[in-house]
C-alpha beads as a LAMMPS data file, in Angstrom:
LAMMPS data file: protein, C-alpha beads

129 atoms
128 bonds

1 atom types
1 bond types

-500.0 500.0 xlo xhi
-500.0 500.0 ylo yhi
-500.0 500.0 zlo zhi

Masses

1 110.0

Atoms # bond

1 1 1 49.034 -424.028 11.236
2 1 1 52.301 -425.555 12.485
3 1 1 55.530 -424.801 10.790
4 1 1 58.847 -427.137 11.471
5 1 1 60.974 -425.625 9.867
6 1 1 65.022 -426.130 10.736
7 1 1 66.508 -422.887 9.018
8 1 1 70.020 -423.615 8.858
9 1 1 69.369 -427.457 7.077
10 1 1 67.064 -425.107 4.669
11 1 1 69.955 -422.747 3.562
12 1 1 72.265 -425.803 3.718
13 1 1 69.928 -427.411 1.514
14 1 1 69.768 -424.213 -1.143
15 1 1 73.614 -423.740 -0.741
16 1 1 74.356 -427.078 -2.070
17 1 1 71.772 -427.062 -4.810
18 1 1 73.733 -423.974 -6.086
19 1 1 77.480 -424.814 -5.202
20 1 1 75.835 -428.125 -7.612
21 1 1 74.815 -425.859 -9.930
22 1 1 77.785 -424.622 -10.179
23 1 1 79.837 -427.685 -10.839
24 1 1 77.258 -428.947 -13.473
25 1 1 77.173 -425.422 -15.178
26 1 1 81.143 -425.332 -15.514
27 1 1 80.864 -428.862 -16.564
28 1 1 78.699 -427.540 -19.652
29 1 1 80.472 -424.551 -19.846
30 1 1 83.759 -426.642 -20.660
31 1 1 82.362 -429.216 -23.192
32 1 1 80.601 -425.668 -24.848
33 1 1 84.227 -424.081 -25.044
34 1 1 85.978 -427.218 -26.490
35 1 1 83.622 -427.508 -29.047
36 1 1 84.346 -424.192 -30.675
37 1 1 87.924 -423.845 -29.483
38 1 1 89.756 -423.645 -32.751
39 1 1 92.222 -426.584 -33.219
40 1 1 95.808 -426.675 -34.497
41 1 1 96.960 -429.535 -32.706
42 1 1 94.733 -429.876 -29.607
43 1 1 96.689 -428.490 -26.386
44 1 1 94.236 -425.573 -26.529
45 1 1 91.076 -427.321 -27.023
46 1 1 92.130 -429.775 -24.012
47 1 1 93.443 -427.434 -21.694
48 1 1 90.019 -425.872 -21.251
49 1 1 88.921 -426.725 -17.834
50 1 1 87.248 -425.830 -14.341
51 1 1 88.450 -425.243 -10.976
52 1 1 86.916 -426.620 -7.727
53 1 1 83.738 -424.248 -7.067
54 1 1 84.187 -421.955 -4.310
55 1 1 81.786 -422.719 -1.791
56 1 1 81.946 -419.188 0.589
57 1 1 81.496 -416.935 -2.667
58 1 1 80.076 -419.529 -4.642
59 1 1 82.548 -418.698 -7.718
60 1 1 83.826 -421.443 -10.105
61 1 1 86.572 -420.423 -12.722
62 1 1 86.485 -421.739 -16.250
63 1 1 89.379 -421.408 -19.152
64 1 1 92.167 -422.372 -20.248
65 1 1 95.820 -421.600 -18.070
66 1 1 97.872 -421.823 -21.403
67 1 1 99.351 -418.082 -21.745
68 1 1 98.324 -417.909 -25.061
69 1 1 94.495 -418.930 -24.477
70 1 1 94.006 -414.842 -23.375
71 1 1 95.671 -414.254 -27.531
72 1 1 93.315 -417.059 -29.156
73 1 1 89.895 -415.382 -26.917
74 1 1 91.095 -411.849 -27.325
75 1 1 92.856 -411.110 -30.484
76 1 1 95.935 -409.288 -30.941
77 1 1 97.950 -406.897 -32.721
78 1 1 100.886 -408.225 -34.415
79 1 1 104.338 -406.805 -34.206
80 1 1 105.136 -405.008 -37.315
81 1 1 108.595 -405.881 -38.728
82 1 1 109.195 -409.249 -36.560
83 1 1 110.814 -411.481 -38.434
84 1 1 109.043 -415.265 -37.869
85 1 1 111.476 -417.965 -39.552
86 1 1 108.511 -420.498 -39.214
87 1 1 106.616 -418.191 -41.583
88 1 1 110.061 -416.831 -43.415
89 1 1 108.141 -413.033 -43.630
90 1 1 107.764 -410.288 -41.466
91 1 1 105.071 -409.593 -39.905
92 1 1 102.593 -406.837 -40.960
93 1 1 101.465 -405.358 -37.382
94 1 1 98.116 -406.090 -38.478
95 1 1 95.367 -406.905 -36.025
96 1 1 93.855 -410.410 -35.599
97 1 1 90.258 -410.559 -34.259
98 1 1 89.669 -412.797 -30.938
99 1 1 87.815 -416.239 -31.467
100 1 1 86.150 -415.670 -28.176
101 1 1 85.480 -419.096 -27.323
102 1 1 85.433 -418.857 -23.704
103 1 1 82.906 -415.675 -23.857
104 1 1 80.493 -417.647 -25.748
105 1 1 80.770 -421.014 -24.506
106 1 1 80.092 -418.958 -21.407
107 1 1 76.873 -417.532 -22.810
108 1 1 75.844 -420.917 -23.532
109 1 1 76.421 -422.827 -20.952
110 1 1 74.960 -419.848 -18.318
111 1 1 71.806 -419.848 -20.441
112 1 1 71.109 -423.213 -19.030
113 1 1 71.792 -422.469 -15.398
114 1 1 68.352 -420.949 -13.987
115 1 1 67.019 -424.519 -15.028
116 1 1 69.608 -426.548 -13.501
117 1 1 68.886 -424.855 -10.568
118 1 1 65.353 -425.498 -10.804
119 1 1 65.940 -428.550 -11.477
120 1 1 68.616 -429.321 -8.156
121 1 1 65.819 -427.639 -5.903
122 1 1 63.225 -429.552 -6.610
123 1 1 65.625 -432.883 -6.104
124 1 1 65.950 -431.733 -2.668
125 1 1 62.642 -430.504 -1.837
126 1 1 60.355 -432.847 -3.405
127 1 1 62.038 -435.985 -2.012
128 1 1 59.688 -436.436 0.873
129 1 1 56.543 -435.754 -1.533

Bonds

1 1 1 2
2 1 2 3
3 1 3 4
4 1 4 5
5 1 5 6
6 1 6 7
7 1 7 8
8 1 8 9
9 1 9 10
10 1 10 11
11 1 11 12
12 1 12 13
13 1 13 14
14 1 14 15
15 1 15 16
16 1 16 17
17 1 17 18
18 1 18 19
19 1 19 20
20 1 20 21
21 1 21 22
22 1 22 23
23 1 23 24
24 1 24 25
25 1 25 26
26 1 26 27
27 1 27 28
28 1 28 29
29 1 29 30
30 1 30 31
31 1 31 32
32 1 32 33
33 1 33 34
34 1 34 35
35 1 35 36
36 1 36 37
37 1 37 38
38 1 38 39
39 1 39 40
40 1 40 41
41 1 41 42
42 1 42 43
43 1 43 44
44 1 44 45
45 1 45 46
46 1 46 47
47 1 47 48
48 1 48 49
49 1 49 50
50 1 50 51
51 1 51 52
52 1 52 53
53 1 53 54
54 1 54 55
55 1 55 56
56 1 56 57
57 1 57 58
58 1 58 59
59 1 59 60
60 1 60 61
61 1 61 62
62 1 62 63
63 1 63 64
64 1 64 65
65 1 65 66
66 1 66 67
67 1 67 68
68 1 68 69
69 1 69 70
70 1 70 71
71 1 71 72
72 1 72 73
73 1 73 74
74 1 74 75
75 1 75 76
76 1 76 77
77 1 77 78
78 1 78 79
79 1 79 80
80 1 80 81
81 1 81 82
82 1 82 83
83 1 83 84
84 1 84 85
85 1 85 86
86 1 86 87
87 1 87 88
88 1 88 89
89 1 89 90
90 1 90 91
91 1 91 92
92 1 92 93
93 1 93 94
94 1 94 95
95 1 95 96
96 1 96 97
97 1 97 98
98 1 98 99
99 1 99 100
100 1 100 101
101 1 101 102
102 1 102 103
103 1 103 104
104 1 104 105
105 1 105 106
106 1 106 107
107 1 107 108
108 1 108 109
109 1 109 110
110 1 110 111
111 1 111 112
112 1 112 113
113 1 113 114
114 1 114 115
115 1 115 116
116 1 116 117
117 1 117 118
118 1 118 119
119 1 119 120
120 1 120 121
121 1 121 122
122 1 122 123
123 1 123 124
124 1 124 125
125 1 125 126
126 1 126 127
127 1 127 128
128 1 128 129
């Protein structure tokens, strides 16, 4: 049995298929996020976005850079006693719950990953069959 194999083009091969992987699971992971990213007037829903993936740790970030994107996904407590002429009351200082649209468009879009890959292997590998 004769094996001719070039290792480096194989783990160049399986790098790509995953730093692709990557880019097509953030692409998901975006269109997941601005579908349940609740909507005032629409800067929040179209600042969610991805970064360019990071090929050494193979890392791609996904959200939203608006400062209060962290207050829509996390919740907060209000401050008791602010006065908000918008509103024309005080505030309570009660607690509102997170949305956590990032977290679960996330879970979503991560669900579908092991099949991407699959799918991005097999592309590379099975061309010559």
């Amino acid at each position: 049995m004769d094996f001719n194999v070039n290792i480096d083009e194989l783990i160049n091969e399986c790098k790509q298929a995953c730093i692709d992987t990557l880019e097509d699971t953030a692409t998901i992971a975006v269109g997941e996020i601005q579908g349940i990213t609740p909507v005032k007037n629409g800067t929040l829903r179209r600042s969610m976005t991805h970064g360019d993936v990071d090929e050494k740790n193979l890392t791609v970030d996904v959200g939203s850079s608006l400062q209060y994107a962290k207050w829509v996904e996390e919740g907060y407590t209000q401050k008791a006693g602010q006065y908000v002429p918008v509103l024309g009351k005080k505030l309570t200082g009660k607690h509102i719950d997170g949305r956590w649209m990032i977290r679960d468009g996330m879970t979503l879009a991560e669900a579908q990953m092991e099949n991407i890959l699959k799918q991005k292997l097999e592309e590379r590998f099975n061309k010559n069959d």
